[in-house]
C-alpha positions, 0 to 999 in steps of 0.5 A, spaced: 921 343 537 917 349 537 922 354 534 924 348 528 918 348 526 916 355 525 923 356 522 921 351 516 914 354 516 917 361 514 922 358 510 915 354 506 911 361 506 916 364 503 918 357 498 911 358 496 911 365 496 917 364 490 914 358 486 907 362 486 909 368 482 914 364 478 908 361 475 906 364 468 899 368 469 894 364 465 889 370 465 881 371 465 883 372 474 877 377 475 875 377 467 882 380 465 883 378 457 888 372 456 884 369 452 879 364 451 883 358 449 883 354 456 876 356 457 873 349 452 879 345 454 878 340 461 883 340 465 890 343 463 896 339 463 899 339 470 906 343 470 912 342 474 911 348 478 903 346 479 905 339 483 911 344 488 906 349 489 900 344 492 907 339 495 909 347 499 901 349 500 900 342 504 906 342 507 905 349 510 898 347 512 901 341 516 907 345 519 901 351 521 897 345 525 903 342 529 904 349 531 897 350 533 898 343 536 904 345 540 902 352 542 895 348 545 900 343 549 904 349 551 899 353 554 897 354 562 889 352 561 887 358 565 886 365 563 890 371 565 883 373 569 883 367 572 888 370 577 885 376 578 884 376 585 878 380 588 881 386 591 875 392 593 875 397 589 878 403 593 873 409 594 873 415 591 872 421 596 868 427 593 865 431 598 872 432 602 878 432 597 882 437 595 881 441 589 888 439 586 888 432 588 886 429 582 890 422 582 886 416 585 893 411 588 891 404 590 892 403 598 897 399 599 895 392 602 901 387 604 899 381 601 896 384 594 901 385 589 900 391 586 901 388 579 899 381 576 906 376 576 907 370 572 906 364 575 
């Protein structure tokens, strides 16, 4: 399901990406020339390509929020450093360690993974 959903959200992105630049530029973006004639008119005429780009930028927004849905209903609830269990710190000798000994390795316990696992 999840992968569905996100295959028509990329599909929309790049659908709306296309009919965006498909559009005529209508100038005065960022006070750029283009000219005044649309600045004393009320509303322009809404076109066909207006009306598909705000059906894609809707339908992009409802697949973004039924990923994040799925996404929160998929995840575990806890935090990765929810598992961490408290093992000690290993201790650092200085006064007794040799002068090239200067990698520190964990001690090996027999029911501590030396490495997190999924579970």
């Amino acid at each position: 399901m999840e992968n569905v959903v996100l295959t028509v959200h990329l599909l929309l992105a790049l659908a709306l990406i296309g009919v965006v630049l498909l559009q005529r530029s209508e100038g005065g973006g960022l006070g750029m020339g283009g000219g005044g004639g649309g600045v004393t008119s009320g509303r322009s005429a809404a076109t066909a390509l207006g009306k598909l780009t705000w059906l894609l930028a809707i339908a992009f927004i409802c697949t973004s929020l039924a990923l994040t849905i799925i996404a929160a209903r998929n995840s575990s609830g806890s935090s990765v450093l929810d598992r961490i269990t408290d093992a000690p710190a290993p201790a650092v000798e200085t006064e007794g360690a040799a002068e090239d000994d200067t990698t520190l390795t964990p001690e090996a316990d027999g029911d501590a993974p030396l490495t997190p696992t999924a579970d």
